[in-house]
C-alpha positions as CSV (number, residue, x, y, z in Angstrom):
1,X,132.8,15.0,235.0
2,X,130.1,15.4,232.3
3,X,128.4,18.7,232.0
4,X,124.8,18.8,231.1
5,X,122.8,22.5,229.6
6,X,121.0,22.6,232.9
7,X,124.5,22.5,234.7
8,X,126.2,25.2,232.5
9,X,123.7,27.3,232.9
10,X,122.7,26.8,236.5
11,X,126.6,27.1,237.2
12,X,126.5,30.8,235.3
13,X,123.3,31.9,237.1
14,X,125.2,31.3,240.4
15,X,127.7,33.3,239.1
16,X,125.9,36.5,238.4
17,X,123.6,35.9,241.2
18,X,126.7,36.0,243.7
19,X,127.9,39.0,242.1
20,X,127.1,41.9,244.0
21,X,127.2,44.9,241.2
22,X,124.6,42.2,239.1
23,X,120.8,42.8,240.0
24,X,118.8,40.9,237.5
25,X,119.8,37.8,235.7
26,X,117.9,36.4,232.5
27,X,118.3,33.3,230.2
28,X,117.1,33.2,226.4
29,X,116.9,34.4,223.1
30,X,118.5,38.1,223.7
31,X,115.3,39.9,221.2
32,X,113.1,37.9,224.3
33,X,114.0,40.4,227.2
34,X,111.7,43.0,227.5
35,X,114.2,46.0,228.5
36,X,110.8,48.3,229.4
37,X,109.7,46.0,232.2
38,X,113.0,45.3,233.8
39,X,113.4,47.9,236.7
40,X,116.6,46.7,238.3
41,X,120.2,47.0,236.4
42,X,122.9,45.9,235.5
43,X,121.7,42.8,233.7
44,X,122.9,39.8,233.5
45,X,121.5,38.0,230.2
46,X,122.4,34.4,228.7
47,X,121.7,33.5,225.0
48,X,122.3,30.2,224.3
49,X,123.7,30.2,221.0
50,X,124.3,26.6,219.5
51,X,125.8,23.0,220.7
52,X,128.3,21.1,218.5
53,X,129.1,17.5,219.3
54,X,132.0,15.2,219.3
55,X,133.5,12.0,219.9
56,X,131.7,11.6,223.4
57,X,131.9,15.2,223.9
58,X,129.1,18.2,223.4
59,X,130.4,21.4,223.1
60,X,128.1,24.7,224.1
61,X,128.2,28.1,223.1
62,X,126.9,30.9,225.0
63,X,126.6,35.0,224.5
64,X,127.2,36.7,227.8
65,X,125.3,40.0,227.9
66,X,125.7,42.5,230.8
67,X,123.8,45.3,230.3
68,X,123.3,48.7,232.1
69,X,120.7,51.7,231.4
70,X,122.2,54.4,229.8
């Protein structure tokens, strides 16, 4: 079954959003979350960090980020 960006990372945002120690849940480029604004943690962030392609294949990387306030 083929595996799209918008499948990847839909499939990990309904994995932190049924997580129930996760409160917030962001997707970007991790210097594009503005900590100061963000009132409810642990944090749940997504940086998508390159794709490489293959023979009929793409391959995605990702950086998982959960964050607290210390």
């Amino acid at each position: 079954m083929n595996k799209t960006y918008n499948n990847v990372i839909n499939r990990l945002l309904l994995i932190s959003e049924n997580h129930k120690q996760i409160f917030s849940t962001s997707v970007g480029d991790i210097w594009s979350v503005n900590i100061e604004k963000m009132e409810k943690f642990p944090l749940f962030h997504i940086n998508p960090t390159s794709v490489s392609t293959g023979d009929s294949t793409l391959t995605y990387n990702f950086q998982i980020f959960i964050m607290d306030m210390v």
